[in-house]
GURO-474711 format. One line per 2 residues: number of its first residue (from 1); their letters; for each residue x negated, y negated, z negated of C-alpha. Coordinates in steps of 0.1 Angstrom, whole numbers, plus 5000, padded with zeros to 4 digits. Layout:
BEGIN
NUM> A> X:Y:Z  ...;
# end
This chain:
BEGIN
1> XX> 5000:5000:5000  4973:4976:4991;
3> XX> 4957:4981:5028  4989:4975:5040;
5> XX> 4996:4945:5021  4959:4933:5031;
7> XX> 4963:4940:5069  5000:4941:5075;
9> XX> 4991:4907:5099  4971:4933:5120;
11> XX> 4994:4964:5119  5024:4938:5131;
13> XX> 5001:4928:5158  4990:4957:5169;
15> XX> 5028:4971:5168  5037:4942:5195;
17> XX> 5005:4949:5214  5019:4987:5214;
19> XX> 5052:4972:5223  5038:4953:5252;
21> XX> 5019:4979:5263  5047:5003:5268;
23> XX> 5069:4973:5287  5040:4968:5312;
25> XX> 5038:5005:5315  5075:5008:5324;
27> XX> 5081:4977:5341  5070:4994:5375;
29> XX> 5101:5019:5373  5127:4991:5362;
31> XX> 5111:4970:5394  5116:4999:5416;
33> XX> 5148:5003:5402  5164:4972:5405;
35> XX> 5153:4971:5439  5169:5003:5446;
37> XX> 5198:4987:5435  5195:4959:5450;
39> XX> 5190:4977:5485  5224:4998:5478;
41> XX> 5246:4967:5475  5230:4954:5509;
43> XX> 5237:4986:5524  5276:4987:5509;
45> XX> 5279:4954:5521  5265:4954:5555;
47> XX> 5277:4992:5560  5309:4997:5540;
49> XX> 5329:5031:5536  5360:5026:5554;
51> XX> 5384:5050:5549  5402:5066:5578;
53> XX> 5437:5051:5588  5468:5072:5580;
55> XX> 5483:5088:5611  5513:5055:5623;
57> XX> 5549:5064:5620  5561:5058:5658;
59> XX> 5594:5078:5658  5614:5050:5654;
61> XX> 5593:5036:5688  5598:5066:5706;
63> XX> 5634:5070:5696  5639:5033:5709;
65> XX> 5622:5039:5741  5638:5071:5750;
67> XX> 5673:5049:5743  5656:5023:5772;
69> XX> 5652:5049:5791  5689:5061:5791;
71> XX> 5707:5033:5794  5743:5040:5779;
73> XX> 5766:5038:5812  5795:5013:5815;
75> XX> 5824:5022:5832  5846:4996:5837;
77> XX> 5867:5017:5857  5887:5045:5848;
79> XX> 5902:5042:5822  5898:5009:5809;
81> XX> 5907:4995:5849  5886:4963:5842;
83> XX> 5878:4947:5874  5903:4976:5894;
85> XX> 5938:4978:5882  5957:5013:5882;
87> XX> 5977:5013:5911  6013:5030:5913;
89> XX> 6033:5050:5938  6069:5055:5940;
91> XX> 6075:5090:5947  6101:5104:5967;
93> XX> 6126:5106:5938  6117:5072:5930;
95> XX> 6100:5078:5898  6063:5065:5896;
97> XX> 6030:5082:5902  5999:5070:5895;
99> XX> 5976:5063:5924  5944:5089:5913;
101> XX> 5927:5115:5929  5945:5141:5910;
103> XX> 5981:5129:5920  5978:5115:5946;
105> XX> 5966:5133:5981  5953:5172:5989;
107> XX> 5948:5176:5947  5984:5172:5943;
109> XX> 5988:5196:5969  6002:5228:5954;
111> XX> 6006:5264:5968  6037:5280:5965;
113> XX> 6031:5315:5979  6002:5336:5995;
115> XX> 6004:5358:6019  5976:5389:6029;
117> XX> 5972:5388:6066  5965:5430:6072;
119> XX> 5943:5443:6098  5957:5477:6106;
121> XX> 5944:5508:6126  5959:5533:6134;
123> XX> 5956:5573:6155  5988:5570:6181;
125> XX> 5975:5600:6201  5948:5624:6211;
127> XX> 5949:5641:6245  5921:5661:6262;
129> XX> 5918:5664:6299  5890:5675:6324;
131> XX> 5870:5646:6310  5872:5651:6273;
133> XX> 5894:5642:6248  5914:5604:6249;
135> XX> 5921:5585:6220  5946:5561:6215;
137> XX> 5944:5541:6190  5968:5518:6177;
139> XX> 5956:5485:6164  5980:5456:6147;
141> XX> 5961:5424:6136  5983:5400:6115;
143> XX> 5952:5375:6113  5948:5371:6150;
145> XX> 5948:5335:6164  5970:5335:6189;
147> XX> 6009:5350:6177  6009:5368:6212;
149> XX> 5981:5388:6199  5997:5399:6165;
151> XX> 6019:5424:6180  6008:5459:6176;
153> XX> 5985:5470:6206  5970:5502:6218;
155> XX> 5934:5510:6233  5925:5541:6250;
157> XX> 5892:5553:6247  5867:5583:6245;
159> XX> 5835:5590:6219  5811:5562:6226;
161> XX> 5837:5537:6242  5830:5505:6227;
163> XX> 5857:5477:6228  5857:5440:6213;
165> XX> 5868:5456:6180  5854:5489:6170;
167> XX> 5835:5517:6187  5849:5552:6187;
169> XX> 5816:5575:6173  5833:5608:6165;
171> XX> 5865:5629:6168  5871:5656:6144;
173> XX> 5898:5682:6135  5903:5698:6104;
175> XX> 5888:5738:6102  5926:5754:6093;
177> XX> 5947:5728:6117  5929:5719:6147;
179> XX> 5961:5696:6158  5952:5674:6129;
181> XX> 5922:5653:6143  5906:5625:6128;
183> XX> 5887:5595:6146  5853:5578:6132;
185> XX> 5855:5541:6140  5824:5519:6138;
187> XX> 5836:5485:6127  5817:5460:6155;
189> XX> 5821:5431:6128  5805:5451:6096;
191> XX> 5795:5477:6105  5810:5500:6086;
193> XX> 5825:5535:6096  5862:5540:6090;
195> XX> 5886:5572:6094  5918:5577:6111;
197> XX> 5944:5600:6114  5977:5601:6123;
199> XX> 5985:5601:6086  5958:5581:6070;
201> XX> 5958:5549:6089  5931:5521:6081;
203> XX> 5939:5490:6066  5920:5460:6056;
205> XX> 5930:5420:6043  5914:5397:6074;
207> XX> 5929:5366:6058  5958:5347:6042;
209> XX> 5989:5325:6051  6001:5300:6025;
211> XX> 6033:5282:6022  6025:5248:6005;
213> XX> 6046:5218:5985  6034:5182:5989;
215> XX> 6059:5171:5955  6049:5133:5957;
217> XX> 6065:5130:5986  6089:5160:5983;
219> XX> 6077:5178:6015  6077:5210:6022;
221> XX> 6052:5234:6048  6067:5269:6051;
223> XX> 6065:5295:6073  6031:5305:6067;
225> XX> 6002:5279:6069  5973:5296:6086;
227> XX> 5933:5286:6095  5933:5255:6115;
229> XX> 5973:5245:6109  5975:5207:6102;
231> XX> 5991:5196:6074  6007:5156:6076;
233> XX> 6009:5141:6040  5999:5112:6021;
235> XX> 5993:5093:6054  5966:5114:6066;
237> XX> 5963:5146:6083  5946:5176:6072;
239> XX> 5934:5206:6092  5933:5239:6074;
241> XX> 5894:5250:6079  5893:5282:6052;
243> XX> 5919:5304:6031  5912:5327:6003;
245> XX> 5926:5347:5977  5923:5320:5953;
247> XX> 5918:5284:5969  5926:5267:6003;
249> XX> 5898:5243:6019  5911:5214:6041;
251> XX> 5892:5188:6062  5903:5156:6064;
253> XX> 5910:5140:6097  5900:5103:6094;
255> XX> 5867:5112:6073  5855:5150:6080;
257> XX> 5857:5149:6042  5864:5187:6030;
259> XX> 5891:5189:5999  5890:5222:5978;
261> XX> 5925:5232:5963  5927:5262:5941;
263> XX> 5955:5277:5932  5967:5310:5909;
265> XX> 5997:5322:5933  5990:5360:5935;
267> XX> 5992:5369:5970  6024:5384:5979;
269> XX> 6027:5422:5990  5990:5425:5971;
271> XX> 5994:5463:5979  5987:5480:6015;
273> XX> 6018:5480:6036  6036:5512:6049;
275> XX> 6026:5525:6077  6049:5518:6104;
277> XX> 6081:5545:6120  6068:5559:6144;
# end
């Protein structure tokens, strides 16, 4: 105690000389650190992180744009008849009709019966002379054109005899009755091979008749309105270019515009007719 109550003066400045020591050893390492430092803010500042941008909500774009692109239509005619007022008809029972296209012209055109035309052949008659056999054959087309040729007719012919409606391929006769005979007819417009007999006629649907209303003007077309018939109405005239079981296809005179009517009238005598007394 006494040495350090003689010398404390030295032993206190030798502490701070220790002291001073140590900060001049580490001063060095706080330099280099600060100037680390230093150098990182520079960096952060000059070069900062930037954190990606979230993905952009564009739906309500894209819904906006696909509206632009799809205008919403404006009709300012039917129904509202804006700029075109509805135009009325008196019909022929004086009550009003409205002047559309389903009232008015071939729509309100309405079919009233249908009719099968048949095509019908038929074995009249087999006879076999020095030449071979001869066929007759009876034939009865209710589609023809012309009303002279609707009438039954009869061709005569032998196997291989071609005509403008069939060609005669084969005759045959049954093993236990060699009377009954049968003819094999090639069909020029299809075809297809057919059999007659005496007792088996064939018998096909070439085409349809219609008998047809007009009710806005209360007119009436009966007697069976064929392919190419014309058909006065409505101030215009139709032709008749195509029938079938289930719609009628008309042609406009003025315009060559083609009208489609369909209609649900089951044809009359759907079923095959009888063949004919003999």
């Amino acid at each position: 105690m006494d040495f350090l109550k003689k010398n404390y003066e030295k032993v206190l400045l030798s502490a701070v000389l220790l002291g001073l020591v140590v900060a001049v050893a580490f001063l060095p390492f706080e330099i280099s650190r600060e100037k680390q430092k230093l150098e990182d803010m520079i960096t952060s500042l000059s070069h900062p992180k930037v954190k990606p941008l979230p993905n952009l909500e564009v739906a309500p774009q894209e819904a906006a744009l696909k509206l632009m692109a799809a205008p919403a239509p404006v009709n300012f005619s039917a129904p509202n008849r804006l700029f075109n007022p509805m135009l009325w008809q008196k019909a022929a029972d004086g009550h009003l009709i409205k002047v559309d296209a389903s009232n008015i012209g071939p729509n309100a055109l309405v079919v009233t019966k249908v009719t099968p035309l048949w095509l019908r052949l038929s074995l009249d008659d087999v006879r076999t002379n020095e030449s071979g056999p001869r066929v007759t054959v009876g034939i009865k087309n209710e589609a023809a054109l012309r009303a002279a040729d609707r009438d039954k007719k009869q061709r005569y012919c032998s196997v291989g005899t071609k005509n403008d409606l069939f060609t005669l391929r084969e005759l045959k006769a049954a093993p236990d009755n060699p009377t009954n005979q049968t003819a094999v007819l090639e069909l020029n417009d299809t075809g297809q091979r057919v059999s007659v007999s005496k007792e088996q006629p064939f018998q096909r649907i070439d085409g349809y008749e219609v008998d047809l209303r007009y009710p806005p003007e209360n007119k009436i077309f009966p007697s069976g309105r064929r392919v190419d018939s014309m058909l006065p109405f409505n101030g215009e005239e139709y032709k008749i270019v195509a029938i079938t079981e289930n719609e009628l296809v008309l042609l406009a005179k003025a315009n060559q515009k083609k009208w489609t009517v369909k209609y649900s009238v089951r044809p009359a005598s759907e079923s095959k007719p009888h063949p004919e007394p003999r």
